[in-house]
C-alpha positions as a LaTeX table, in Angstrom:
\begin{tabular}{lrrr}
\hline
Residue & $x$ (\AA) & $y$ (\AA) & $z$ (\AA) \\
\hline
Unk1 & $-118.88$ & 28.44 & $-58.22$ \\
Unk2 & $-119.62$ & 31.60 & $-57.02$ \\
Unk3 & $-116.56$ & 31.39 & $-54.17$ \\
Unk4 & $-113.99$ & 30.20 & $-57.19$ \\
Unk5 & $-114.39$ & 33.32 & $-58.76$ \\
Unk6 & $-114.23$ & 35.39 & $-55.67$ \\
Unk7 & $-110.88$ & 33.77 & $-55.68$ \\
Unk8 & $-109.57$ & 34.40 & $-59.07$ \\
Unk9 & $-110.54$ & 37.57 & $-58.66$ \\
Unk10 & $-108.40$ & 38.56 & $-55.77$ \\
Unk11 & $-105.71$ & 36.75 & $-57.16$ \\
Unk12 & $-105.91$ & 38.32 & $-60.21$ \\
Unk13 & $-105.86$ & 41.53 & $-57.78$ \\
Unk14 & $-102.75$ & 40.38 & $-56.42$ \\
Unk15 & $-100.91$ & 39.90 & $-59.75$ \\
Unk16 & $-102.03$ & 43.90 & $-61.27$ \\
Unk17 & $-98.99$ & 45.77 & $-59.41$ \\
Unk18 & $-96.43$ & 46.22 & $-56.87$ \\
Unk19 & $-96.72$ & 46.51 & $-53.01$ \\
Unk20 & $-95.81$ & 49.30 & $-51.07$ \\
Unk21 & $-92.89$ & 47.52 & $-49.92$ \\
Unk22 & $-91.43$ & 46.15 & $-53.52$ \\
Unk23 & $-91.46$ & 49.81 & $-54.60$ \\
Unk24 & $-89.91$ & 50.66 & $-51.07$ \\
Unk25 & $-86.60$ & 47.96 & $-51.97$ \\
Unk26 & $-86.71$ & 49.39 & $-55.12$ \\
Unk27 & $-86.47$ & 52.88 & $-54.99$ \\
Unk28 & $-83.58$ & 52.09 & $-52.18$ \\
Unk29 & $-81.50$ & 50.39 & $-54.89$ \\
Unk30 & $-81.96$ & 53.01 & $-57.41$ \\
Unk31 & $-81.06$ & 55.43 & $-54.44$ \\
Unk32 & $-77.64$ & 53.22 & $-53.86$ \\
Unk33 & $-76.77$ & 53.22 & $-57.55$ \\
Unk34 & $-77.00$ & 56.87 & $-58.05$ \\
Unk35 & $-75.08$ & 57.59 & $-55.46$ \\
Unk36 & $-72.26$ & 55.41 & $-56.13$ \\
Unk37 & $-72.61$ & 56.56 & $-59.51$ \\
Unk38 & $-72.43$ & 60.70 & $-58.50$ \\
Unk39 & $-69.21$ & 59.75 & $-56.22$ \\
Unk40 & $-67.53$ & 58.15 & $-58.79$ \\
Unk41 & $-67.96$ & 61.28 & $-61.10$ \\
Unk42 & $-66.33$ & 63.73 & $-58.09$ \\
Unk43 & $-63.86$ & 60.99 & $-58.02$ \\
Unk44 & $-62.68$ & 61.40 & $-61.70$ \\
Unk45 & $-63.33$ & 65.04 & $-61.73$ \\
Unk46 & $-60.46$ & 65.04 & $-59.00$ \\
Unk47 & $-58.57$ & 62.85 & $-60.89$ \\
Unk48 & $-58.65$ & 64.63 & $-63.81$ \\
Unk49 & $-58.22$ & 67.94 & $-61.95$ \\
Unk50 & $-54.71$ & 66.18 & $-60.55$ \\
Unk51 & $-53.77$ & 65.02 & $-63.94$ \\
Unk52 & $-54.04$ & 68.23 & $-65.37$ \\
Unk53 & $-51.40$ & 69.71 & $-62.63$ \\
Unk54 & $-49.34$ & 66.68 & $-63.07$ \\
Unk55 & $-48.98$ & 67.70 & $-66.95$ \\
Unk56 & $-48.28$ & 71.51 & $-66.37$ \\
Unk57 & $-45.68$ & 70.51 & $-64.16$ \\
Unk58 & $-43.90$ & 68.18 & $-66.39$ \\
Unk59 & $-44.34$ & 70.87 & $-69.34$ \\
Unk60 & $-43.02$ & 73.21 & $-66.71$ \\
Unk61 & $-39.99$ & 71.32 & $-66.05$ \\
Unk62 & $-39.46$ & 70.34 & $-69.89$ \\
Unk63 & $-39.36$ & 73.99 & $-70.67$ \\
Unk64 & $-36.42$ & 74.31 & $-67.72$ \\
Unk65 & $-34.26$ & 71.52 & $-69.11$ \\
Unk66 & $-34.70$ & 72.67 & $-72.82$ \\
Unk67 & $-33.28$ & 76.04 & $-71.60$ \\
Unk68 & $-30.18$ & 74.65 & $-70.18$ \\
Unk69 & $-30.10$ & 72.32 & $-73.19$ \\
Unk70 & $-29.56$ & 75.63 & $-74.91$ \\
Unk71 & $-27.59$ & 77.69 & $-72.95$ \\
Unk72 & $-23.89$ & 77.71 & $-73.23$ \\
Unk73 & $-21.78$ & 74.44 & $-71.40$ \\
Unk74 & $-19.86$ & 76.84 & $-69.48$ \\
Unk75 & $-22.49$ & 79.04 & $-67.80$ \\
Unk76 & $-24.04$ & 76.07 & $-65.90$ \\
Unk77 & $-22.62$ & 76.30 & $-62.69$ \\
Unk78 & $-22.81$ & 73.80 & $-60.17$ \\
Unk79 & $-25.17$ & 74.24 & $-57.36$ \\
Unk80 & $-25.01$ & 73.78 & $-53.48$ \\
Unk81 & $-28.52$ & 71.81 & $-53.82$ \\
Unk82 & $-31.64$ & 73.08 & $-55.26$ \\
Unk83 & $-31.18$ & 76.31 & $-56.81$ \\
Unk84 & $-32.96$ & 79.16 & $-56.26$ \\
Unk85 & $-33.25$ & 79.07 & $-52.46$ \\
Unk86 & $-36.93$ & 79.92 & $-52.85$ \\
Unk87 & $-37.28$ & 78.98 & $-56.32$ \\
Unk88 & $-39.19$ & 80.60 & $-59.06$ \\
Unk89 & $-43.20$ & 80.75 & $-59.22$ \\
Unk90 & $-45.10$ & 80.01 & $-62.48$ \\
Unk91 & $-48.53$ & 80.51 & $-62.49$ \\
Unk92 & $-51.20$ & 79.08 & $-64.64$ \\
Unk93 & $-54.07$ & 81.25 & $-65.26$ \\
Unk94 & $-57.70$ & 80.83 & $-65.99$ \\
Unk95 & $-59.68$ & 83.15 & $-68.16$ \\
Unk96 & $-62.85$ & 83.83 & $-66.27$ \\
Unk97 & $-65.42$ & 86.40 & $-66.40$ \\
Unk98 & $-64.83$ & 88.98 & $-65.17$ \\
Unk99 & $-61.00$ & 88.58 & $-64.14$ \\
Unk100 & $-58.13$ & 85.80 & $-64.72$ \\
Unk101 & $-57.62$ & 83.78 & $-61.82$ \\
Unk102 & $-55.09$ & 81.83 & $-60.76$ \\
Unk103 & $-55.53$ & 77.91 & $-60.65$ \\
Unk104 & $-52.26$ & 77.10 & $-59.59$ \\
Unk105 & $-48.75$ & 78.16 & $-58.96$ \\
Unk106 & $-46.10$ & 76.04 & $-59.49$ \\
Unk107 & $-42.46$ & 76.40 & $-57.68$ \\
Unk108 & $-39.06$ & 76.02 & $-60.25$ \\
Unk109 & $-35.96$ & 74.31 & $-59.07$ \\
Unk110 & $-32.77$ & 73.34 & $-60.05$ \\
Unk111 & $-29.80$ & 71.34 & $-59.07$ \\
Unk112 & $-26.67$ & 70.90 & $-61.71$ \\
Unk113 & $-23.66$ & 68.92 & $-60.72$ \\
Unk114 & $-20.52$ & 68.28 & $-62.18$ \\
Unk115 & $-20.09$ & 64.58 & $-63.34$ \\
Unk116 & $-17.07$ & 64.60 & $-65.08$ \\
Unk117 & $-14.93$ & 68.10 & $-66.27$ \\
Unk118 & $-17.21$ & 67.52 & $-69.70$ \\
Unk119 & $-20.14$ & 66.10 & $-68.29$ \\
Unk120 & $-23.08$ & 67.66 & $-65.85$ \\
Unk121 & $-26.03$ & 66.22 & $-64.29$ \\
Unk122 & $-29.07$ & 68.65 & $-64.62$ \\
Unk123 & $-32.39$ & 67.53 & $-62.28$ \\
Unk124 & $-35.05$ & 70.35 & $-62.44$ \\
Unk125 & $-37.76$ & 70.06 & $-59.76$ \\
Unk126 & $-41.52$ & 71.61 & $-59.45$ \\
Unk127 & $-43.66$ & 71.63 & $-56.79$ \\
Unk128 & $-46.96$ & 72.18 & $-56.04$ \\
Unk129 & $-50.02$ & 71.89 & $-53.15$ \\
Unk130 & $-53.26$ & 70.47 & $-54.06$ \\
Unk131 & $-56.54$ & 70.95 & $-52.00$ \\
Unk132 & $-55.62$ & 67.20 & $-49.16$ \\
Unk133 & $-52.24$ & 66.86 & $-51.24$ \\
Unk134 & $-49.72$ & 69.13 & $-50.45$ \\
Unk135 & $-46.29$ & 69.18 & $-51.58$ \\
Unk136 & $-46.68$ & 67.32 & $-54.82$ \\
Unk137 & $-43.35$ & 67.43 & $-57.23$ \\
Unk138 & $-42.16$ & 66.15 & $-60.24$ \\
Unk139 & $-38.36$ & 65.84 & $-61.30$ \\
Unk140 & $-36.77$ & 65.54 & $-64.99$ \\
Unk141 & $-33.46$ & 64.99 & $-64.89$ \\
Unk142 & $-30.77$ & 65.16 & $-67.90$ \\
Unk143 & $-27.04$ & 65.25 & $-68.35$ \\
Unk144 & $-24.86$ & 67.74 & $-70.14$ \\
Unk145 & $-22.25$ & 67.08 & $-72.19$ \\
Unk146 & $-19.31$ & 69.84 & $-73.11$ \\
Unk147 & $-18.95$ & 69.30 & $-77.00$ \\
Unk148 & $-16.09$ & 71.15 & $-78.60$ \\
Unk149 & $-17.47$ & 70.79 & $-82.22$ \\
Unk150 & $-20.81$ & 72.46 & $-81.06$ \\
Unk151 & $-19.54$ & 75.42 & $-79.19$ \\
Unk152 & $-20.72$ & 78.64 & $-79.90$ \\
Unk153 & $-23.79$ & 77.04 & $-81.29$ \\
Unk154 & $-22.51$ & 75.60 & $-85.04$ \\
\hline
\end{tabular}
């Protein structure tokens, strides 16, 4: 009787915890997890870092194509390509402590073609260079048409 109860009681030993090597496994999976879990977040900060430039860009451009929307038919001249040769910079800026910096700068282009004598295509182009992704651009593209009724902005 005496042995049965030895034998419960390591059994019952047995049962009270976890082994060195359950805890081992487990601590290895939690390990896993969190790591998969800490490169998805530098994933989507990168993402969202990307998305962020993709929308100044297109805001950028927007801005171009509403000016040429507004200027007069006969000013836009037709260009040899992209116009300026260089193109213009626009910066965005980040108030920081204790100076502005800039987070990115943004090149302007433009190309305007004649269609038809009353019609012109209008494609506006900005570029830009991420950290492992340069030479990102975005293009809007428009047309222009010479409206008799509207000149001189009635």
């Amino acid at each position: 009787m005496d042995r049965l109860t030895d034998a419960g009681r390591r059994r019952a030993r047995r049962r009270e915890g976890f082994t060195l090597i359950e805890v081992m496994v487990a601590l290895g999976i939690l390990a896993a997890g969190l790591l998969a879990v800490a490169a998805a977040q530098l994933y989507a900060m990168r993402g969202g870092t990307t998305g962020r430039h993709t929308t100044d860009a297109a805001a950028i451009a927007h801005s171009q194509l509403e000016r040429f929307q507004r200027a007069d038919f006969t000013t836009l001249v037709p260009t040899a390509g992209w116009a300026p040769a260089g193109g213009q910079t626009v910066q965005t800026v980040v108030q920081t402590s204790p100076a502005d910096q800039v987070e990115m700068t943004y090149t302007v282009q433009w190309r305007i073609a004649d269609v038809t004598p009353d019609l012109k295509s209008v494609d506006v182009r900005v570029t830009w260079d991420e950290p492992n992704r340069p030479n990102r651009n975005i293009t809007l593209s428009t047309r222009r048409h010479d409206d008799p009724l509207t000149a001189g902005g009635l």
